[in-house]
N, C-alpha and C positions, 0 to 999 in steps of 0.2 A: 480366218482370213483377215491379214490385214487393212486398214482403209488406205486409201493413197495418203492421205496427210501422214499418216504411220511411218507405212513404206515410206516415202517417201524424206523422212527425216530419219530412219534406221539408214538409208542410205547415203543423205549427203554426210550425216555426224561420221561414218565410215570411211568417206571419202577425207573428208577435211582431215581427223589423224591419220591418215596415209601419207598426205598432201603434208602433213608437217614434220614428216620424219623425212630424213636427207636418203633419197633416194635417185637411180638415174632417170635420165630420161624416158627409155625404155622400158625401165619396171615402173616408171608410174600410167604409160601408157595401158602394159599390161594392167594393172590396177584398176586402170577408168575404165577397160576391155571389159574385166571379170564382172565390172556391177555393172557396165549394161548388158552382161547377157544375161545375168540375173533377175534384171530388169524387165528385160524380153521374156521370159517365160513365166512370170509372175502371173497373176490373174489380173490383175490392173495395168488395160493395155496403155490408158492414159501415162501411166507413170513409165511405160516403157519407150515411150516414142518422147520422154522427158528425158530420160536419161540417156538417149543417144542423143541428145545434144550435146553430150560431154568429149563425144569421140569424132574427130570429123575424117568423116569414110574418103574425103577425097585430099587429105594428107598423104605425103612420099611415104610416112609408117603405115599406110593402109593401100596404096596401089605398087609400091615398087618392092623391086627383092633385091635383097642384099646379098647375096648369092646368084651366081649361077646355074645349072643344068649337071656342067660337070663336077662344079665344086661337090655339090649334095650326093653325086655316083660314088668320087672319092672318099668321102663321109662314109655313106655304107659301106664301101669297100672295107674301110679303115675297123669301124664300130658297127656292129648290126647286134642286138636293135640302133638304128641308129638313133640319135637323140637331137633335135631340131625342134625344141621346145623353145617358146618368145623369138622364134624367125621371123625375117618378115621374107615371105615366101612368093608373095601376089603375084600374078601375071605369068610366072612359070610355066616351060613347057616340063611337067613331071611324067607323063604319059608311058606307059608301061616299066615305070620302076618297082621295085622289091622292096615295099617301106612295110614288112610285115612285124608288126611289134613298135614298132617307129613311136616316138614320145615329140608327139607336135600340138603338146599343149600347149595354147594361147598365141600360137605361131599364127598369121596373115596368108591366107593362101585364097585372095579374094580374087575370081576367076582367073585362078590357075588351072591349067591343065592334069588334072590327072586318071586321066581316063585311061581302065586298065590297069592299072595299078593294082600290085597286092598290098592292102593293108588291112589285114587280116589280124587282128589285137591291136590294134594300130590305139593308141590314144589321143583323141581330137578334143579334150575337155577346152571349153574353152577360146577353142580355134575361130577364124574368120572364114569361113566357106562364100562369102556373097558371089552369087553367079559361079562357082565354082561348075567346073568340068571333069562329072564322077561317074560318066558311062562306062558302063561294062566293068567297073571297077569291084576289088572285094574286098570289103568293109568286114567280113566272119568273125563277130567277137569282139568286134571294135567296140570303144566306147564314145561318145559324142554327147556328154551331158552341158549343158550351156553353151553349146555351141550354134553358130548362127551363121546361117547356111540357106537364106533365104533367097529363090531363084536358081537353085542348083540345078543342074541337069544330074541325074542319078537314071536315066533309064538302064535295064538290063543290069543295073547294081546289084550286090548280092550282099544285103545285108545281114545274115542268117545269125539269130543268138546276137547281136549287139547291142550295146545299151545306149536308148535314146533317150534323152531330155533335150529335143535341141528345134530350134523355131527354123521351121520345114516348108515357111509357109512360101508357094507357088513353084516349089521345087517339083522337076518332072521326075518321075519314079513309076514310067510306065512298064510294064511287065518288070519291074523289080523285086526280088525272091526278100521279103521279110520275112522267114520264120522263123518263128519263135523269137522275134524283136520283142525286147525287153523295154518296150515303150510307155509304160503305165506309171502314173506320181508315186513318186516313195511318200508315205503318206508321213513316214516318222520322220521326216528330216523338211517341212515347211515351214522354217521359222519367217522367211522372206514372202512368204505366200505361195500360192500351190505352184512348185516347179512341173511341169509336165513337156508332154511333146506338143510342136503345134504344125498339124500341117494342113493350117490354110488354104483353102485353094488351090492346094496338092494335087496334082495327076497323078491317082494309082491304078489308071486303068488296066487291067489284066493281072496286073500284080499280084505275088503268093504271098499272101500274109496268114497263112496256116499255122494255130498255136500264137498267134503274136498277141502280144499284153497291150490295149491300148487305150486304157483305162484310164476315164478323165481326160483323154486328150482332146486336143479340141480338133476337127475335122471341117470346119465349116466351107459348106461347100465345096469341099474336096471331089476328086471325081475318082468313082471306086468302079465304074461301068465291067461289069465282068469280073470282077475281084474277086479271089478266092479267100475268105474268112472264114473259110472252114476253124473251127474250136477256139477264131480268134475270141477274146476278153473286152468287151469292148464297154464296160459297165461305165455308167455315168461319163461316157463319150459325149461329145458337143459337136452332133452330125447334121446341126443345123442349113437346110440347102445342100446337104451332100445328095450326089446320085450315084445311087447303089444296083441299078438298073441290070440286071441278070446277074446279081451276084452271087456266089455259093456261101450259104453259111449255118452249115449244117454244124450242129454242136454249138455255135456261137453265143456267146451271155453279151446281151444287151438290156439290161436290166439297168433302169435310169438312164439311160441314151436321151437324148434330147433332139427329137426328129421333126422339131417343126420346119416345115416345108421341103422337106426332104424327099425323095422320089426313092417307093420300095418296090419297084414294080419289075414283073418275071423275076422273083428272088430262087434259087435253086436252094432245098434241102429246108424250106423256113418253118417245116413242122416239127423239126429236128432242133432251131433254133431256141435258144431260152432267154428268161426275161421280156418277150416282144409283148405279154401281159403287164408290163410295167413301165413302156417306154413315157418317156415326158412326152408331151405336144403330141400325142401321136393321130390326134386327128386334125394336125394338121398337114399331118404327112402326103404324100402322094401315091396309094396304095392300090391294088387292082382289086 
């Protein structure tokens, strides 16, 4: 892992030769975009809440769209997948459209509407989701690695097989189908520091997260009340103040979990569960 002075000069020295090649407007946005979400899912929160000082959220590039409703119908109509990558998207009413395969890397869609939506392989690398509106939406196979999507509404989302590296934190994802979410650090590709999922303060009350990879993520205080992790992976999780309160997790590896102050109480299937012989803090957990 690196220290923040580290990080933290691998990223401005990054920035500056970006910064000195003749680029547009737009692609240097995009550029100052990709190292703060880099930024945000690093292990050094300090240097992440540094680095969004480089990007100001409440700029016309981060609240307005440059497009319309029908223009983006037309679009698909025209090309599907369609391609709407470095859009600025924001504020959009997108709501039951067919962006299935759609390429809206590093595109702006900071509470936009898209709830219902098929985007189903859809590629989000990189995307702006803040506050976004992802109800009932299908995410199947998406990908969303550095993407930053903190406050989304995701309930009844179906993120089934998607690949998550993306900061999740206070996003609702109440009875939302993650299975087999591909949400655990690539552990071969951390030159920036541990990229993972983070969700924060997350609502996954009821939610299927059956088979999901959640390994190293960080959960803290997340609410999992009822959750189904059944075979979920959840090794060296950071479930610190998570409640887990009638959860099912039968099959599940929590092996290095870190459950200080965390509430494991009526857990359904927990004899079935593995690693709970290994957890961090685990007396300071809240157990029955």
């Amino acid at each position: 892992m690196l220290s923040y002075s580290a990080d933290r000069s691998v990223a401005e020295c990054c920035l500056a030769r970006e910064i000195a090649a003749p680029k547009t407007g737009t692609y240097m946005l995009a550029v100052r975009a990709i190292f703060a979400f880099s930024a945000l899912i690093v292990s050094s929160g300090s240097l992440g809440q540094d680095m969004m000082r480089h990007v100001d959220l409440t700029s016309p590039e981060m609240t307005q769209a440059e497009v319309t409703r029908a223009d983006v119908e037309i679009l698909i109509q025209n090309s599907a997948p369609v391609d709407l990558s470095n859009r600025r998207l924001s504020g959009l009413d997108l709501s039951g459209l067919n962006l299935t395969g759609a390429n809206l890397r590093a595109s702006r869609l900071n509470k936009t509407n898209l709830s219902r939506a098929d985007l189903s392989g859809a590629i989000l690398d990189q995307a702006w989701l803040l506050g976004g509106d992802l109800s009932e939406t299908k995410l199947v196979g998406a990908s969303l690695f550095g993407t930053q999507a903190r406050g989304a509404n995701l309930k009844y989302a179906d993120l089934s097989n998607a690949r998550v590296a993306a900061d999740l934190s206070g996003a609702d994802l109440t009875a939302a189908t993650l299975v087999g979410l591909r949400g655990g650090a690539d552990m071969k590709n951390q030159s920036m520091g541990l990229i993972r999922t983070i969700l924060n303060s997350a609502n996954l009350e009821g939610a299927n997260l059956r088979g999901a990879d959640l390994s190293r993520a960080k959960l803290e205080f997340a609410i999992l009340k009822g959750a189904d992790l059944s075979d979920a992976v959840l090794t060296g999780a950071d479930l610190a103040g998570a409640d887990l309160t009638a959860a099912r997790v039968s099959g599940a590896e929590f092996g290095g979990a870190d459950v200080a102050g965390a509430k494991l109480r009526e857990l359904s299937g927990v004899e079935q569960a593995r690693g709970f012989d290994r957890l961090v803090n685990a007396d300071r957990a809240w157990r029955d």
